[in-house]
N, C-alpha and C positions, 0 to 999 in steps of 0.2 A: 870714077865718080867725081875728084874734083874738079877735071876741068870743067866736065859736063856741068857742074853744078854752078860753078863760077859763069857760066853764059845764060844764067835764067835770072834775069831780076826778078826779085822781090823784094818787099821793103822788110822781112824780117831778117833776114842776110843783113843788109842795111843798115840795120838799125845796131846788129848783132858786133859787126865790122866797124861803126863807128864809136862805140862802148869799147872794143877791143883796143882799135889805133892810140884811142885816147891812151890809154892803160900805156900802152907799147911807148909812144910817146914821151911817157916820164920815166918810162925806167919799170913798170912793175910786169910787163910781158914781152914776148917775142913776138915780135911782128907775123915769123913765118908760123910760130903755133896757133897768134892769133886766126888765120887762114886757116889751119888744116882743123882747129877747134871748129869753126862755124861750119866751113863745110858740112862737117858731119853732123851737129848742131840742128842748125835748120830746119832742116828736111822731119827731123822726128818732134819737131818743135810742130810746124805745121799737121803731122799727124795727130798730134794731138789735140791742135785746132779742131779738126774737122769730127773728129770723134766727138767730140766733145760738142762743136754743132749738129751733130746726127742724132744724140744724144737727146738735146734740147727740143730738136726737132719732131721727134718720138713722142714727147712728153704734150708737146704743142697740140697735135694732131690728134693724137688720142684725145685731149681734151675738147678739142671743137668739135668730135664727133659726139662725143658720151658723157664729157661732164666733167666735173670735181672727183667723183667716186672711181670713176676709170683712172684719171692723172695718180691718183692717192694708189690705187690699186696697182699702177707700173710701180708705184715709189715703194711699195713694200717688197716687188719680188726684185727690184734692182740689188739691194745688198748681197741676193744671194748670188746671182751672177757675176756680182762684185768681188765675193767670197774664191767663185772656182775661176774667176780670171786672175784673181792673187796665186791660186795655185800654181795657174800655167806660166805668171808673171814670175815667182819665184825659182821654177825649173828654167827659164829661159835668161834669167841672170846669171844662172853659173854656165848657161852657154855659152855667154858672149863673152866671158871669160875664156874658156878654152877654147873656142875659136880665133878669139882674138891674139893667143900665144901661137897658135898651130900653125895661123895664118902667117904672121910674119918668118916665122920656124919652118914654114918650109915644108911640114909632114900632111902632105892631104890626103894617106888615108887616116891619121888620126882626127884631121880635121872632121873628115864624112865622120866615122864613129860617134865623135862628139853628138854629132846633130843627130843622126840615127838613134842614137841611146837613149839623146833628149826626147827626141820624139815618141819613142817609146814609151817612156816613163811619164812624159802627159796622158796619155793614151789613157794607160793602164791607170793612172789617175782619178781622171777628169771623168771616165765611164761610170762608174763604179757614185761619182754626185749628182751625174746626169740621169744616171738611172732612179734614185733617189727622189730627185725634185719633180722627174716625169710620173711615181707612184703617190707620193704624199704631198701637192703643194698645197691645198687645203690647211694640213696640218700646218707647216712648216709656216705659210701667211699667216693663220691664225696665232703665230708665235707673237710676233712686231703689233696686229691690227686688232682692232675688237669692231668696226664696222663690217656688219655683214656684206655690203655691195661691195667692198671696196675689196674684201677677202677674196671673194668670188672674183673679180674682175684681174684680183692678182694673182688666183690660183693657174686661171684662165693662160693668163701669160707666163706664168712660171713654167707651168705644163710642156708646154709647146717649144720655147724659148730654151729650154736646157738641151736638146737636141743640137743646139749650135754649141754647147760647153766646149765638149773637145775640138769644133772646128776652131774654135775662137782659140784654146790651149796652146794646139800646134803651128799655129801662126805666130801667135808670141815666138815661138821655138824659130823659125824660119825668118820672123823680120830681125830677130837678135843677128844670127844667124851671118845675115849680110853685112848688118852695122860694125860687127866683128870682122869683117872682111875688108871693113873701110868702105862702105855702100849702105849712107843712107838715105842716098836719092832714092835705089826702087822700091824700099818697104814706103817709104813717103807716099810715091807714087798707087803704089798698088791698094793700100790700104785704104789711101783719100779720094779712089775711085769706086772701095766698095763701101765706103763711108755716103759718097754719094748715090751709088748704087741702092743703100739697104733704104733711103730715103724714097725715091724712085719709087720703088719696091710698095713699102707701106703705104703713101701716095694713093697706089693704085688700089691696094687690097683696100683701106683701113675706108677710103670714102668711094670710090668705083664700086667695089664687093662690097660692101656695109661687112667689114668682116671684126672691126674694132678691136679689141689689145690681140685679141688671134694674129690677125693679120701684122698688127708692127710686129708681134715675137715671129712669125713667119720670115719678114721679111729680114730680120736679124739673122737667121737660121738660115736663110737663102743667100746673102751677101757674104757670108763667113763662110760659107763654102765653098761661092762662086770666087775667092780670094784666095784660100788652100787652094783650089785646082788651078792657079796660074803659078802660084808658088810652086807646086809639084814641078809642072811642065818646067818651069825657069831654074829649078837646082837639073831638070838632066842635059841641060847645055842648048837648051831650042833657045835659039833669039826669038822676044818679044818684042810687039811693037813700042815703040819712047824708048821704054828703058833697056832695049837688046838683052846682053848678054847678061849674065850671073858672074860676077869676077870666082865662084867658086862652083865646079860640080859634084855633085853628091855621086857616091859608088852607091852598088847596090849588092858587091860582091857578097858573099857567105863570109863571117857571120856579119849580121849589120848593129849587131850590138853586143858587147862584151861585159861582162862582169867587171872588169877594172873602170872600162867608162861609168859604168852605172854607178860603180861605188863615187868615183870624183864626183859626179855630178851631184849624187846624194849629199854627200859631203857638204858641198858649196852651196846648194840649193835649199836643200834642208834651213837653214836658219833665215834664208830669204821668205823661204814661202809662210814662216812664221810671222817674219817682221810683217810682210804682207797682208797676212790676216789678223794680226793683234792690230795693227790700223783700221781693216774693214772691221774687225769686231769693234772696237770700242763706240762705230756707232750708233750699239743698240741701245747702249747703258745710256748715253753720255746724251740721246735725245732723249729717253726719259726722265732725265734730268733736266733739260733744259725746259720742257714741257710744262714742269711745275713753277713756273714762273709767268703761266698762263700764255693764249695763242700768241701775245705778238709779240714777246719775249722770241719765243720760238722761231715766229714766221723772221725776225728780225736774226737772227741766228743761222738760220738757213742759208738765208740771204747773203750773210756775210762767208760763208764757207763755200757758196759756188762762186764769188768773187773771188777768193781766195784759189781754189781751184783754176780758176781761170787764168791768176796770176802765177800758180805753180808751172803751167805752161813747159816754162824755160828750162826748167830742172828737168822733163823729161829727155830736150835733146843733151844737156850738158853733163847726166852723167852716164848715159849711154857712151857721151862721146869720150869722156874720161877713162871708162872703163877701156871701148877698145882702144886709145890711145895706148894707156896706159899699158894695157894688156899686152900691145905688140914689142913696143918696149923689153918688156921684160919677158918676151919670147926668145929676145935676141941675146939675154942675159945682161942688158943694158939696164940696171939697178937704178944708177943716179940719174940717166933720162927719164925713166920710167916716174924717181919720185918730181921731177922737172914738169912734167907733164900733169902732172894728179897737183902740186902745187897750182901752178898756172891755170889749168882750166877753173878750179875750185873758186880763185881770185876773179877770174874773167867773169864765171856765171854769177857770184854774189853780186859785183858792180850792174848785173843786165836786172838783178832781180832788185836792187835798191832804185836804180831806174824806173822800175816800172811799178814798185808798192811808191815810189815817192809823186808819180804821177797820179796814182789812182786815189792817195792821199789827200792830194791837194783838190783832186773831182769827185773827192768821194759822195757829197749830197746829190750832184747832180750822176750818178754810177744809181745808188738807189735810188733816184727816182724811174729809171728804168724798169725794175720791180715792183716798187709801190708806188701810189699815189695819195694814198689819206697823210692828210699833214698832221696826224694826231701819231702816226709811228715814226713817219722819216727821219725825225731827229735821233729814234732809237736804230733806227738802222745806219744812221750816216755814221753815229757811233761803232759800231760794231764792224761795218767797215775801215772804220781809222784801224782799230785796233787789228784788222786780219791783215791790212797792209805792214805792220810790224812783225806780224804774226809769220808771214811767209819770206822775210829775208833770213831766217834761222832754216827756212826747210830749205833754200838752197845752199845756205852752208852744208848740211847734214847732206843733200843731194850729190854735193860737189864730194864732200869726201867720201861716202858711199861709193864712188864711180872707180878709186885706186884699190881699197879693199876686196871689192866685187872682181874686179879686173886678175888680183891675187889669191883668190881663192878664202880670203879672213873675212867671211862674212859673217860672224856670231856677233861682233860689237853692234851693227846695227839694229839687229833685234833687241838684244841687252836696251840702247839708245828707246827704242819704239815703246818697249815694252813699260820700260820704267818712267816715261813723260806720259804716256798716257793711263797706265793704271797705277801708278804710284804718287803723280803729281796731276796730272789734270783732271780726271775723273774722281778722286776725293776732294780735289778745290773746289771743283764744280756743286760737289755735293753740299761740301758746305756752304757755299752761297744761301741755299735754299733750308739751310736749319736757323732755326729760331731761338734767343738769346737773350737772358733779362738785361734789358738797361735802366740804369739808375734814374728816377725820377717817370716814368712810362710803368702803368698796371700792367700792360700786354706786352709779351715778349717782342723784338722784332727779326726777321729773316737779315743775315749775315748781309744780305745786299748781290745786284747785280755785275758789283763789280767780283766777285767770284768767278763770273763767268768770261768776262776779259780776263783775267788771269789764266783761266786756264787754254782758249785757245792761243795764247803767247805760249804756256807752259810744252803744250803738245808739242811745242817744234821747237822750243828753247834749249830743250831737256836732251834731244835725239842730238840736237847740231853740237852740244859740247863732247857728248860719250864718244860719237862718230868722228868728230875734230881731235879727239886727243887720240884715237886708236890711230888714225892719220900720223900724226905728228910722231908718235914713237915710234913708228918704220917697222914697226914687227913683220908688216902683212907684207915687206920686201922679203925677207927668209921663209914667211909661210908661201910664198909663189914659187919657190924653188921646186917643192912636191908637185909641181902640176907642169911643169915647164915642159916642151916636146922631149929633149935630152931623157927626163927622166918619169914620163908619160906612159904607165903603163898597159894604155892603151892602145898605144901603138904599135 
């Protein structure tokens, strides 16, 4: 993967490589980490590009065909699919931890195991919500919405759309999988083909067929699949076209999954797929909150958190890449590399992510005017963008050091981190924004004020980057990786 990787320009390498040299430069990184960080880096950076315009694209399309009520209608059943891919995102972080020890360790049937177990325990998972959302989305939309067309339009897509849960699960399971392998050119590849693919897809159904949110959930459910059945074929050793080989092949010997894998995986996974969803969850409360501060409070809100999203970017390649760094490391029983590596990347991604909130800071009015146009809100949105540009250098702290912990097996602090910035500190600040309070000299109370609500999107990721930074710092989660190492892996 790295050479391969290193012969394709692009400018987010680029840009990734001269943030790094700089660092390397005066003394705060190694030049050759800087290299093997990006490598892997990139490639999951750009997946998350493109999902994330597929995403958009979704939303776009559905609306030119059917409206306001359709767009609102995607936007109610998106959390829930947001919900079962935290699942399949939290069983697939303790994959890429134990594959990432297996792998440099040397044990490839423990390594198959690993991913076997994983994938089973998605399975077994993700069935069981899919089945759920296919009998009751009515119900479920009507939780979040009180517009009828818009329930209707979202049940519509919920419906259909969960059919692709577990294919979407088990892919998490398989791109971790590789990144653990030190291979994040072909989930890159594969995923940003059926990112473009599910596009395609809906294209055809949503305005060719008049088939409208059916057909985008169709084409979600058809690209998530047709992405698992290349991932199958590439774990049993067939070369594929671009990205050939699989640097790892999956057995399929008797058994393919064990009780001791399942228990690690449970273990390590368990507090991910929490952390997971205490983020997807809080944002049921936290827009109902926002909401009372009337639409363009809100619409300005919104606004600032898919900016913010967009700026998270970076964190998904860097602490994938952390974790397997890291994780191979301390496969080998190399400790002080291991915390060498979780340092350094941690340093390298914050520098990419001050870059890039310091850019979007300085264009922030003209970033919202991409969104809006009435110059009676832009000033409340350029705000709120300032503020998500502060807001998202704390989540790649938190990102960065999540990536050694995950890699180790200690992933309860980040939950802990998640749980307590968003329902202990930003969702009661937020609340109080919007409560009302006598002041001296004024008959009528007045509301705490909007700045409530900047504090609390700084809080949400203030809160996680310091719990996650100091479980880093006191090297615990070096002694807890010892229990999962191949040596004493009792899945093997």
């Amino acid at each position: 993967m790295t050479l391969r990787s290193r012969t394709v320009p692009n400018p987010i390498r680029w840009l990734l490589l001269a943030v790094g040299y700089l660092l390397a430069r005066v003394g705060i990184l190694d030049r050759r980490r800087v290299e093997r960080t990006t490598d892997l880096a990139w490639p999951r950076i750009v997946t998350g590009i493109a999902r994330m315009s597929k995403s958009a694209a979704d939303v776009a399309m559905v609306g030119i065909a059917l409206g306001p009520a359709a767009i609102a209608g995607v936007g109610l059943a998106t959390p829930y699919w947001g919900l079962a891919f935290a699942i399949g995102g939290g069983i697939a972080g303790a994959t890429i931890g134990l594959v990432s020890q297996r792998f440099s360790g040397g044990t490839e049937r423990g390594l198959s195991l690993a991913v076997t177990s994983s994938a089973f325990l998605v399975v077994v998972i993700t069935v069981p919500v899919a089945a759920l959302y296919t009998a009751i989305p009515e119900r479920l939309i009507s939780l979040v919405g009180n517009d009828p067309a818009s329930i209707a339009y979202g049940a519509d897509y919920l419906r259909v759309v969960a059919l692709g849960v577990p294919f979407a699960g088990v892919n998490l399971i398989a791109s971790r999988t590789l990144v653990g392998a030190d291979d994040a050119w072909t989930p890159m590849v594969l995923r940003a083909v059926g990112a473009v693919a599910n596009v395609a897809i809906n294209a055809v159904l949503i305005f060719a067929l008049g088939m409208g949110v059916v057909g985008a959930a169709i084409g979600t459910v058809v690209a998530n699949a047709l992405v698992l059945g290349v991932f199958v074929v590439g774990f049993t050793g067939v070369g594929l076209p671009v990205v050939g080989r699989f640097p790892v092949t999956l057995s399929l010997a008797w058994p393919v999954v064990t009780p001791p894998d399942v228990r690690d995986i449970l273990t390590i996974g368990i507090p991910l797929v929490f952390t997971n969803v205490a983020r997807r969850g809080a944002q049921f409360p936290m827009l109902a909150i926002v909401a009372l501060f009337g639409p363009n409070v809100l619409a300005a809100y919104v606004v600032a958190r898919r900016v913010r999203d967009l700026m998270d970017t970076p964190g998904w390649g860097f602490s994938l890449a952390s974790s397997s760094l890291v994780g191979q490391e301390l496969g080998t029983g190399d400790e002080s590399n291991a915390d060498t590596y979780g340092r350094e990347v941690l340093w390298f991604g914050t520098a990419v992510y001050l870059v890039t909130a310091a850019l979007v800071f300085v264009f922030a009015e003209q970033v919202g005017r991409l969104f809006v146009d009435d110059p009676s809100i832009l000033p409340l949105v350029t705000t709120f963008i300032a503020v998500a540009c502060v807001s998202v250098v704390f989540r790649g702290i938190s990102g960065g050091a999540t990536g050694p912990l995950r890699a180790s097996g200690d992933t309860r602090w980040p939950f802990y981190g998640q749980v307590l910035g968003l329902y202990v500190f930003a969702i009661p600040v937020a609340a109080l924004g919007a409560v009302s309070v006598p002041v001296a000299g004024l008959e009528t109370a007045v509301p705490l004020g909007i700045g409530a609500l900047y504090a609390a999107l700084i809080l949400e990721t203030l809160v996680p980057a310091v719990v996650t930074y100091y479980r880093f710092e006191s090297g615990h989660w070096k002694a807890i990786s010892r229990a999962y190492r191949p040596d004493s892996s009792p899945g093997d």
